[in-house]
BALUMGU-162262 format. One record per atom (N, C-alpha, C, CB): x, y, z. Coordinates in steps of 0.1 Angstrom, whole numbers, plus 5000, padded with zeros to 4 digits. Each point is the difference from the previous one (the first is absolute). Glycine has a CB too. Example, Ala and Ser with C-alpha at 12.3 -4.5 7.8 and 13.67 -1.06 7.14 Angstrom:
BEGIN
513249435078/499150125000/500950125000/498149885012/501550234981/500950115000/499250115008/501249944978/
END
This chain:
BEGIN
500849885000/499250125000/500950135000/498249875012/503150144994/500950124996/500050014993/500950015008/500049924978/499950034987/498650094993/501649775000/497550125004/498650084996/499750135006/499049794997/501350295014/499650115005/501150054994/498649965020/502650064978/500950064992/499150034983/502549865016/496650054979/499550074986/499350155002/499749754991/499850225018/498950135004/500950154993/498849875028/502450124974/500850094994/500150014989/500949985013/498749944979/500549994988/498650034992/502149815005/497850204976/499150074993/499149924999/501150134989/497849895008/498849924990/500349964997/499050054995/501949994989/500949894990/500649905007/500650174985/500049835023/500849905003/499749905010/501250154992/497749885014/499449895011/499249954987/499850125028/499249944966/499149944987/501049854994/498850314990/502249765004/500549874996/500449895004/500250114991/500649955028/499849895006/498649905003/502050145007/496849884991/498949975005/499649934985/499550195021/500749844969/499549954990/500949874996/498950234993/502649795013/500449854996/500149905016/501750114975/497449935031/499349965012/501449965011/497449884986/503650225013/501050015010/499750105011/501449934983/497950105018/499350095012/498549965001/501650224994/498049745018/498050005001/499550145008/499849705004/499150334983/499550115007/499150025016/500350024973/499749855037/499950005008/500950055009/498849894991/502450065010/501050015004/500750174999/499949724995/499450304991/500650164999/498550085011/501550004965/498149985031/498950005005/499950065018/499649804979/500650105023/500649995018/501050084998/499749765009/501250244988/501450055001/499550155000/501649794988/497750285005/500350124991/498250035016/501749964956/497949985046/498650025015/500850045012/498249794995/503050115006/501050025009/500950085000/499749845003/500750214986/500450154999/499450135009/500249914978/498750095015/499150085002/499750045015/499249904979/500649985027/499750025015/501350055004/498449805006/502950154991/501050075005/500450154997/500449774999/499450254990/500250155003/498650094993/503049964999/496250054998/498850094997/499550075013/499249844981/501250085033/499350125015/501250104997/498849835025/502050184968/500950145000/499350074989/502449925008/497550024981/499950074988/498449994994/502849954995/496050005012/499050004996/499750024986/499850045022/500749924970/499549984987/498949964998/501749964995/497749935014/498749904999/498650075007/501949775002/497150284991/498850015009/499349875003/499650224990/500549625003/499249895000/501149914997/497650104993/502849835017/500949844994/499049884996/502250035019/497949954969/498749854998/500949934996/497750074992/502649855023/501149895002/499249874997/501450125019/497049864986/499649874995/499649994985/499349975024/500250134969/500150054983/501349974998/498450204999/502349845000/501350034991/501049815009/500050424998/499649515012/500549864998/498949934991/501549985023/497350054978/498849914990/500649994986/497750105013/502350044982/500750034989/501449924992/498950205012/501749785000/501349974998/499949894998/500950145011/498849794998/499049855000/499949934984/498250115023/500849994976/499350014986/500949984991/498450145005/502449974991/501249984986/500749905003/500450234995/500449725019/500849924999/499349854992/501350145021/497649874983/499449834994/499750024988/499049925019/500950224976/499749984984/501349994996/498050124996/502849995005/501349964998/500549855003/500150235003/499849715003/500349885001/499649924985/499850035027/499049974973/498849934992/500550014983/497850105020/503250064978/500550034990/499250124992/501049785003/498150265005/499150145002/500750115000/498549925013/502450154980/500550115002/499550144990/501849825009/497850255000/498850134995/500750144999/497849895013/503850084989/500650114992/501450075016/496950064978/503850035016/501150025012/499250075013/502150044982/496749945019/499350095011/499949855014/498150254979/501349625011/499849955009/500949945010/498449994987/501150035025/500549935011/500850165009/500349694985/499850375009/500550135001/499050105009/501149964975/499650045041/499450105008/500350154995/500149835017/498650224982/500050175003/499150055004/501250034986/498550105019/499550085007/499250134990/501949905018/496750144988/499750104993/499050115007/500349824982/500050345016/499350065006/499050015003/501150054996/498450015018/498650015009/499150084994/500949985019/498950024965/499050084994/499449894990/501150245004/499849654995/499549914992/498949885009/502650064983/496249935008/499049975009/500749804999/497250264993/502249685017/500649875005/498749935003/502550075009/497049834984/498749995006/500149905014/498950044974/500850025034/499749935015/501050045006/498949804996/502350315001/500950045007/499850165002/501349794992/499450255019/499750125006/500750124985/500249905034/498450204959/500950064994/500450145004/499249874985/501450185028/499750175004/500550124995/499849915017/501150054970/500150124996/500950095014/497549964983/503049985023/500850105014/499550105004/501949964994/496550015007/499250085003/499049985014/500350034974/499150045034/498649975009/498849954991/500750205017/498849904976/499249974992/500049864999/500050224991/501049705004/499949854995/500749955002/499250024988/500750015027/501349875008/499549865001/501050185017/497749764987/499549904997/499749964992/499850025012/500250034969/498949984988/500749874997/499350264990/499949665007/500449844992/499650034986/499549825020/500650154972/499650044985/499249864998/502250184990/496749814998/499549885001/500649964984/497550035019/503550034981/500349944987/502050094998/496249994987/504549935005/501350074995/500250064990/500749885008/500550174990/500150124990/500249934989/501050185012/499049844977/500749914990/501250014998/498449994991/502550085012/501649974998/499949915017/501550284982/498049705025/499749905015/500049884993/498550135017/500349834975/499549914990/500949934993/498350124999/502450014993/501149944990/501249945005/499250184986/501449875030/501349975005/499349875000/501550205014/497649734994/500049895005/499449914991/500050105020/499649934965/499949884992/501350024995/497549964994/503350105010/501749984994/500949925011/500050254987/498949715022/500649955011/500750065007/499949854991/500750225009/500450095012/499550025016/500450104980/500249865030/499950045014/500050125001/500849845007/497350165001/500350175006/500649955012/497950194991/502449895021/501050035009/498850105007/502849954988/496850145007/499350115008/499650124992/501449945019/498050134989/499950164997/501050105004/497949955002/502350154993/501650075002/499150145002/502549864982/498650215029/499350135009/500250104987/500949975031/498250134971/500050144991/499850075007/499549954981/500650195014/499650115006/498449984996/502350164998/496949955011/498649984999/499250044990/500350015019/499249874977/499350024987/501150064986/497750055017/503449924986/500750024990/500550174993/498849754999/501450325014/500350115000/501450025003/497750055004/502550065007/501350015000/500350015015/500250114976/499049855035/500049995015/499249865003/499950275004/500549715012/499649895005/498950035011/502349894993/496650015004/498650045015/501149965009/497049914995/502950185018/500750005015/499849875001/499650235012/499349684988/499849895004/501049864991/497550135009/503449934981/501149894995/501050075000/499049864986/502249995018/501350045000/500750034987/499949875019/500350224978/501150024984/501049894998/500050255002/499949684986/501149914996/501150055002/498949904986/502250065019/501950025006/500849994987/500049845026/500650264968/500949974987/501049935008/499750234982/500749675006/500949865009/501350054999/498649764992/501750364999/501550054998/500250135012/500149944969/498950125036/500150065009/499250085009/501349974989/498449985024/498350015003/499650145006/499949735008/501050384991/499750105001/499950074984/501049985025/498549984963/499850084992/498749894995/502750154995/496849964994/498749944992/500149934990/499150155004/499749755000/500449854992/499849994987/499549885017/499750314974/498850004993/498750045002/501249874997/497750134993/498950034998/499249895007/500750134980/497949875013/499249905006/500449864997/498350164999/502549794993/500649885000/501149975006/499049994984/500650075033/501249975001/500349885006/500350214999/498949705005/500149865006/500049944993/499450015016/500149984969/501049964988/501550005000/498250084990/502350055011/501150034996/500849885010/499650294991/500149775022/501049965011/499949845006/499850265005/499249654989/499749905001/501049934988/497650065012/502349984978/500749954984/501750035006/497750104976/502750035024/501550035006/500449945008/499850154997/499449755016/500349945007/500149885001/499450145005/500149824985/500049864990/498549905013/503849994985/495450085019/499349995011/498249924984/501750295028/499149714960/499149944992/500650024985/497950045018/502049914973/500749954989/499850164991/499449685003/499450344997/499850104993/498550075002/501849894986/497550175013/498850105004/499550034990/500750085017/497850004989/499450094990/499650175007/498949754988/501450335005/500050165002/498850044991/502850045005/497050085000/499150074996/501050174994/497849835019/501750274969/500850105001/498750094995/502949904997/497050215009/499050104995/500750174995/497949835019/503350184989/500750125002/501549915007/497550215004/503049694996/501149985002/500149885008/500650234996/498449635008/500249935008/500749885000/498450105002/502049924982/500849835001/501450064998/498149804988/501950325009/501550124997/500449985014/499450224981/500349875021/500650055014/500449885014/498450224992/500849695008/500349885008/501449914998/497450024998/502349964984/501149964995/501250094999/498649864990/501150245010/501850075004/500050065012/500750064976/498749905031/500350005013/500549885007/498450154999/501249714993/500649875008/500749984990/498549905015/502050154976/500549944988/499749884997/501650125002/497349914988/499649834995/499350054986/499349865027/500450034967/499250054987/498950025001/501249924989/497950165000/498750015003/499550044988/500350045022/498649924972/499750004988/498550105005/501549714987/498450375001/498850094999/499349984986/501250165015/498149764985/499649944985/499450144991/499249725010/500450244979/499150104995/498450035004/501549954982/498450125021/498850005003/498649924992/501450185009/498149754998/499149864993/500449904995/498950124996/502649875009/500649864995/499849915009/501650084989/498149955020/499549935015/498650015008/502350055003/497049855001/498550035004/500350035012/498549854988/500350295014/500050055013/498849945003/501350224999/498349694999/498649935007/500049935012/499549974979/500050105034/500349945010/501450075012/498949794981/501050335011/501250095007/499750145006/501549894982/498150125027/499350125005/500850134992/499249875026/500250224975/500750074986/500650145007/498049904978/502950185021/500050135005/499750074989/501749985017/499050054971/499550064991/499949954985/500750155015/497449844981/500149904991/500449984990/499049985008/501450154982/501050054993/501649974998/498350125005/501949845006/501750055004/500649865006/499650285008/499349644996/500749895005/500749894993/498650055014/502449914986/500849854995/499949925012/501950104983/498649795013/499849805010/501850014994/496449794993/504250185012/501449934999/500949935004/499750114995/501349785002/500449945009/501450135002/498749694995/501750185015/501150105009/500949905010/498350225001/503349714993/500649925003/501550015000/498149904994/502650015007/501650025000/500849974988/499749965022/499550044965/501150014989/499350044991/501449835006/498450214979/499450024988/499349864997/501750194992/499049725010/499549884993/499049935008/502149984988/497750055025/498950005011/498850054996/501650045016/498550074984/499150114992/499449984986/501450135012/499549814981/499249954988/499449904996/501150114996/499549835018/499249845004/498250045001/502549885018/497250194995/499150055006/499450144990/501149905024/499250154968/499350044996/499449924988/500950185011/499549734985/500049874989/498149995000/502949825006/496550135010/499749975006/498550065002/502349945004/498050175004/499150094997/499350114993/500849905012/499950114978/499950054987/498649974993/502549984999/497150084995/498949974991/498450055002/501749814998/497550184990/498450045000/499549925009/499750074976/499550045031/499049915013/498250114991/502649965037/497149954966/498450024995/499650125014/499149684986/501150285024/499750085007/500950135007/498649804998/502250244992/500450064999/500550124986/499949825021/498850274980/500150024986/500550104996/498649904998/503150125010/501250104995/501149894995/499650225019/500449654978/500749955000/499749974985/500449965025/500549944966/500050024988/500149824993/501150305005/498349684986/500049874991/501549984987/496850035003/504250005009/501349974995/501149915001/499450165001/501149744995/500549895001/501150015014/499549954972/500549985039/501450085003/501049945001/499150115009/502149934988/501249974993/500949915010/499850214986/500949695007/501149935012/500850095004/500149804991/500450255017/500450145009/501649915004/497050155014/502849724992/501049924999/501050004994/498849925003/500450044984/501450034989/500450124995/499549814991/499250325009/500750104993/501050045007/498450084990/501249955026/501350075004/501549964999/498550065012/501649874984/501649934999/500650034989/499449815010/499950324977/500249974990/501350145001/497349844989/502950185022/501250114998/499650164994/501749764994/499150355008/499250134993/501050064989/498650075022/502049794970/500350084989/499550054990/501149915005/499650254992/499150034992/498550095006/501249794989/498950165024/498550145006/500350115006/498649865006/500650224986/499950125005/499750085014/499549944979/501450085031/499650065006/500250155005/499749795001/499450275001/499950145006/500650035013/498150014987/502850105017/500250115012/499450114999/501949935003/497950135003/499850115000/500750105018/497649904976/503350105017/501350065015/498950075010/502950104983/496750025012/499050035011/498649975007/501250124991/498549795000/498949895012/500549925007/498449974987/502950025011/501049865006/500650105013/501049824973/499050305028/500650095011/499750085008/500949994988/498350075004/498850155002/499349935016/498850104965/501650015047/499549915012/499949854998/498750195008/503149774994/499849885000/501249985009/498749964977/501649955033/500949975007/501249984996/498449935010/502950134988/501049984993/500449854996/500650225009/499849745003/500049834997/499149934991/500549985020/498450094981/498849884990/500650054992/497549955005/502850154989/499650094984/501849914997/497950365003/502849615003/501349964992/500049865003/501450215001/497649735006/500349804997/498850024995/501449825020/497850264974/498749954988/500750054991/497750005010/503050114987/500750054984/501249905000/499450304998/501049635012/501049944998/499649844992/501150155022/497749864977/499549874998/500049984982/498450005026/501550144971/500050034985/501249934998/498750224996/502749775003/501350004997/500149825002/500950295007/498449655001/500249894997/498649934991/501850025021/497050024976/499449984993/500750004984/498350075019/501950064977/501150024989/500749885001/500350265000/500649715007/501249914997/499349904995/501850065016/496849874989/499449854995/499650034989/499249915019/500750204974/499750064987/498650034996/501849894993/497650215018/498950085000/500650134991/498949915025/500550204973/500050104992/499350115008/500249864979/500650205031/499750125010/499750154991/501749885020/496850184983/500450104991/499650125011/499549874974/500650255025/499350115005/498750014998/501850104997/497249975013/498849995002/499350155006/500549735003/498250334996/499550045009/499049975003/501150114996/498649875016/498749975007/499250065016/500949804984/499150305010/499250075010/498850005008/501150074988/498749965028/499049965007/499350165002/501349765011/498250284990/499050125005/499849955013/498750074980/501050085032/499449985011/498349984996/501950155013/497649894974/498650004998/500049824995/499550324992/501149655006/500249844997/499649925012/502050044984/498949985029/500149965010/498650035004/502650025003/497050144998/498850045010/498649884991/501150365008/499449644982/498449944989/499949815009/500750174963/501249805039/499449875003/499549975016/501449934980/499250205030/499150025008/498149995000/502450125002/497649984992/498550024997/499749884998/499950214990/500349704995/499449865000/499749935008/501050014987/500449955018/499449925010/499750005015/501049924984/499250195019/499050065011/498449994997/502050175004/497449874988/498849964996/499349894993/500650165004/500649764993/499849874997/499949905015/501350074975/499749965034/500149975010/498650005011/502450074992/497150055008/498950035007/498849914994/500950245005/499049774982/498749934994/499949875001/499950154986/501649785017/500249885003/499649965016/501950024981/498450095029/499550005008/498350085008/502749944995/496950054993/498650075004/499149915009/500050124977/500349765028/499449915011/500350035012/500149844987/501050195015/500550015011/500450165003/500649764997/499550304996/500150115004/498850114992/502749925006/497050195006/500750105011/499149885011/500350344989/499049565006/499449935015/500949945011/498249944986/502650025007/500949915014/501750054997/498249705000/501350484997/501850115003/500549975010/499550224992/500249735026/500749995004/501049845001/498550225007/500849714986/500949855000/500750014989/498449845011/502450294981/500949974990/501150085013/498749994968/502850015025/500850005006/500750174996/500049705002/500250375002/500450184994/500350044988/500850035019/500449924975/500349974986/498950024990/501549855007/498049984997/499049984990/498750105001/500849764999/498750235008/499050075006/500150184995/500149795022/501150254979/500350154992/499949974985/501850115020/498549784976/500250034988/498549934995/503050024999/495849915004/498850064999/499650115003/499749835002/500850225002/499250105002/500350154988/500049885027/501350084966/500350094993/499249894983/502650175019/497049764985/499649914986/498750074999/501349755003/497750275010/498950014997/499950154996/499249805015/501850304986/499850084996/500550044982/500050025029/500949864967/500050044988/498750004991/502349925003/497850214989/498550004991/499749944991/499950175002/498749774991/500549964984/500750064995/498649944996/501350174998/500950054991/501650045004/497750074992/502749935019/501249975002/500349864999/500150205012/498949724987/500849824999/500449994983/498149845022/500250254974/500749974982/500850074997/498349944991/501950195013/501350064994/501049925003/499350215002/501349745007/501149915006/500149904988/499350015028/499349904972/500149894992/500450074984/498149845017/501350254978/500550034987/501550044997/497750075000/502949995011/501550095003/500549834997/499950275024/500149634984/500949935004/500249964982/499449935032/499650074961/500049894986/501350094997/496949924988/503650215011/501350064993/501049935004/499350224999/500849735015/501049945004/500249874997/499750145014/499349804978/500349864997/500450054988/498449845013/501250294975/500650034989/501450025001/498050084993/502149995024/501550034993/500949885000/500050255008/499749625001/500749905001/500049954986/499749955025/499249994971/499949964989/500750084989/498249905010/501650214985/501650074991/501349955008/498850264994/501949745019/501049985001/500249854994/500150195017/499149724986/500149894996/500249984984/498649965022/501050114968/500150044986/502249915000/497450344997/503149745017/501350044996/500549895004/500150245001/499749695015/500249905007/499649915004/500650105002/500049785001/498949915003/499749975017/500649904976/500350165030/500149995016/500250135002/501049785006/498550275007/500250165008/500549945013/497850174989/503549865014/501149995013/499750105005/501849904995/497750065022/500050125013/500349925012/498050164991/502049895018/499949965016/498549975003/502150185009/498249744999/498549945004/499650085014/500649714988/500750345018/499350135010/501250085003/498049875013/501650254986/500950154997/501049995014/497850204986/501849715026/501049995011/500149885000/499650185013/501449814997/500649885013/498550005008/503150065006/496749745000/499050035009/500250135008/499749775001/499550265007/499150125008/500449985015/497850004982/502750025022/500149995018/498350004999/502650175013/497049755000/498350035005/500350055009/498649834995/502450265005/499250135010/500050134990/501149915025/498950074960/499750134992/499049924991/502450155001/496649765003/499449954991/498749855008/502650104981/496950035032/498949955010/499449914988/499450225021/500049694989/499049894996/499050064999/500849825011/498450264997/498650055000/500250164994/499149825024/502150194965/499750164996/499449994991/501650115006/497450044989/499250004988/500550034989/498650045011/501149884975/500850004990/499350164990/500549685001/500250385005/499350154992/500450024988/500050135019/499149944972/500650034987/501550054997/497750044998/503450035012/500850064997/501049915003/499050215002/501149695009/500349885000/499949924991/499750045017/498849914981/500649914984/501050064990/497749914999/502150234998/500950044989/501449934998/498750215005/502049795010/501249975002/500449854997/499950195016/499049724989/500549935003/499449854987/500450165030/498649944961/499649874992/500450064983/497749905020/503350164982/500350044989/500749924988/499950185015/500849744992/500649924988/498949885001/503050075000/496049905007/499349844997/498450064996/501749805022/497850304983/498650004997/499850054984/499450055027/501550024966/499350004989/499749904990/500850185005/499949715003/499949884989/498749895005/503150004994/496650095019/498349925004/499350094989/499949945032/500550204968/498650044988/499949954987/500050185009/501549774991/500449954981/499349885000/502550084995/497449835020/499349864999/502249934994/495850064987/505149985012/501150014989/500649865012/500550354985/499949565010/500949845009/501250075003/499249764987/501150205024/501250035008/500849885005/498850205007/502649834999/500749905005/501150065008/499249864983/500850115029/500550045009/501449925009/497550114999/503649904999/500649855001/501650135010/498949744968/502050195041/500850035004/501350044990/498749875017/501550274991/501549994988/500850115011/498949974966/501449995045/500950025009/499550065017/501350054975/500249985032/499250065016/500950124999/499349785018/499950234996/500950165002/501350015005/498050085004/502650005005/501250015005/499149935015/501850244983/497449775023/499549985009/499549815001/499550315000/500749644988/499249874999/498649994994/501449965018/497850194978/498849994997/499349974989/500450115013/499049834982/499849914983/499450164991/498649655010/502350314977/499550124989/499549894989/502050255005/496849844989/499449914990/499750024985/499249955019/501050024972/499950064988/498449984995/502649964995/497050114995/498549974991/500350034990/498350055012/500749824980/500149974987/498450064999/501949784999/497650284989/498550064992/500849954989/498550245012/499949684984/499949974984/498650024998/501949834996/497850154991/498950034989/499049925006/501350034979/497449985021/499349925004/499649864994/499750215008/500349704999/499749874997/501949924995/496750104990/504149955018/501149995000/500749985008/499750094988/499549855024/501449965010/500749914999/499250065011/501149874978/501149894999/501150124999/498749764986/500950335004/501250094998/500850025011/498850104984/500649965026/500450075014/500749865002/497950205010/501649734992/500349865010/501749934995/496749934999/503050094984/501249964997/501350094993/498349814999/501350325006/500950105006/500949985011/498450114992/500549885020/500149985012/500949865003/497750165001/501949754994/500449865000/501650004996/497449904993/503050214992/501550014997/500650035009/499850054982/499750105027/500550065005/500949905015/498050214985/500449745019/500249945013/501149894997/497650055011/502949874975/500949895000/501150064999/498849834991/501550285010/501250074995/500850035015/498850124975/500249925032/500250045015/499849935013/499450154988/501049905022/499949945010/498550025010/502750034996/497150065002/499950065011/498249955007/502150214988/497449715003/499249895003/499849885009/500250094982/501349925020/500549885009/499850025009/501349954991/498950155015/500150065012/498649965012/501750204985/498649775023/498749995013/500450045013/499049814990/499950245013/499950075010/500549905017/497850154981/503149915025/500549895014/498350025007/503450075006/496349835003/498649984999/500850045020/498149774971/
END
């Protein structure tokens, strides 16, 4: 059983193939990767729900098909973990909320659905901020970044992030509406995929903003990631932002190297209030892309404060209408954060939501011209080093002048709907994880992925885990 608790460290990829040539049982990982968990999650509370007797049933399950010679693809037998917004039928869904700290859902999400006819072990529900904002109800503990427990682990995925970094589960699912699978992941340095918008069913995913939201996985290598998004990919009927498009072996594209692709800088989105360290291990990332024989070109791509303020507006009032059950009736069981920022939702007007919504379409024009030139857009996945939490309270309100700062390089690509990829590409002088982002064209995340995928075989800095 040592050997086997030693995998827990190790990728998707690579436990998968141990499991498929039946040199590992996913029981055994199973246990191993439960017993983890108990051992270190009371520090780092990643976990709102352990479903320890689910996830051995499970396990149970694949090993005897696998035995049988049943094998349903590199997911099965494969524990992972997925956030508290994704509904679980007969399991607690709360959203890290009061409002729905007891809710059982009578039914799962369909990326829930899809992990587990891929065979995959769930393991649990993973903590978020409340309702998927940018604060925690007083009544939960914030997930512990595993590289340093006085700074921020991230956005609302962040018991994603810090559960995956911790190797506390193979790989996860995130949510991003304004920066949730960004910011988590370069906060724990891990990868984190931001699909295109409707490449993934939100059916079964309590929603913050219905516009703006992506489903993504979020794990410890590119090839993790393109495992799991393999997976949950695709047209759901009941979900009718999603699309009747084949979806692609993600597997093999990314491997295919970036010779020959195009990608964009643009020096001052890479700098412009941006932490000096990030802005030179993310431009530094260009020079070894080039050497694998990408084609780096100059870029501009510019953000507006009116850009920023429009995706405020959105989803503030997207937010509220989502919450029209529960709120202004039961304002005092949300938690301050959230609760301020209904309150600025209910005040956005119609016609400030459609101006917003019309403004934002330029911003998908202007990506789309840059794209004319490139086929990838290179940025930082966040303008700092984690955040000390004592300049970045749990229960502060996310005000409009605040978002400006702080969702500048990830929210315009929630308005673009535009696939992202968020993967490690160095630390600080202090030890603190810096993260690069990949934007591509829509319906293109292999691109990102197998950008991302060159980048990460070239480098180290993937390797790296956090001393637990």
């Amino acid at each position: 059983m040592a050997n086997v608790a030693e995998l827990c460290t190790k990728t998707l990829h690579e436990v998968a193939v141990l499991i498929k040539k039946k040199e590992v049982s996913p029981v055994e990982l199973t246990e191993a990767m439960l017993a983890r968990i108990s051992a270190h999650d009371g520090k780092l509370h990643s976990y709102l729900t352990v479903t320890s007797d689910l996830a051995l049933q499970q396990a149970r399950a694949a090993e005897q098909e696998i035995a049988q010679g049943i094998y349903r693809g590199p997911l099965h037998g494969v524990p992972i973990a997925v956030k508290d917004l994704c509904f679980t039928k007969g399991i607690r869904t709360t959203c890290s909320s009061k409002i729905l700290a007891d809710w059982k859902p009578d039914h799962d999400a369909t990326v829930v659905e899809k992990l587990a006819s891929a065979g995959a072990v769930l393991l649990g529900k993973l903590g978020m901020t409340e309702f998927a904002l940018s604060g925690y109800h007083p009544s939960i503990h914030p997930p512990v970044n595993p590289w340093a427990a006085d700074r921020w682990p991230g956005a609302s995925s962040s018991g994603s992030g810090v559960a995956t970094a911790a190797a506390l589960c193979f790989g996860s699912l995130g949510s991003d509406t304004g920066g949730s699978i960004r910011f988590p992941s370069a906060a724990c340095s891990i990868v984190g995929v931001k699909p295109t918008y409707g490449k993934v069913s939100r059916y079964g995913v309590f929603p913050l903003g219905e516009s703006l939201d992506h489903i993504g996985p979020m794990t410890r290598s590119v090839l993790d990631a393109a495992m799991m998004l393999r997976v949950i990919a695709g047209f759901d009927p009941k979900d009718p932002t999603t699309r009747r498009e084949t979806v692609r072996d993600y597997l093999d594209m990314v491997q295919n190297g970036v010779k020959g692709l195009r990608i964009g800088v643009d020096q001052d989105y890479c700098t412009k209030n941006v932490d000096p360290q990030v802005s030179t291990a993310v431009l530094a990332t260009a020079a070894v892309l080039k050497d694998l024989g990408a084609e780096i070109r100059d870029v501009r791509f510019s953000v507006s404060d009116q850009d920023l303020d429009d995706w405020f507006s959105i989803c503030a009032a997207e937010t509220a209408a989502a919450h029209e059950k529960f709120f202004p009736s039961r304002a005092a069981d949300y938690g301050p954060t959230f609760r301020s920022f209904l309150e600025e939702g209910v005040k956005v007007s119609g016609a400030e939501y459609v101006n917003a919504t019309v403004r934002r379409q330029f911003v998908r024009l202007a990506l789309d011209e840059l794209f004319q030139r490139v086929d990838v857009l290179l940025a930082p996945s966040m303008a700092s080093l984690p955040m000390l939490l004592s300049d970045f309270r749990p229960d502060a309100p996310l005000s409009r002048d605040g978002a400006l700062g702080l969702l500048r390089l990830t929210a315009p690509f929630d308005l673009t709907g535009s696939p992202t990829i968020s993967l490690p590409c160095g630390f600080s002088t202090e030890g603190l994880p810096i993260s690069l982002q990949l934007i591509g064209r829509h319906g293109e995340e292999g691109v990102v992925m197998q950008a991302g995928h060159a980048y990460e075989q070239a480098t180290e800095w993937h390797t790296r885990q956090p001393a637990l």
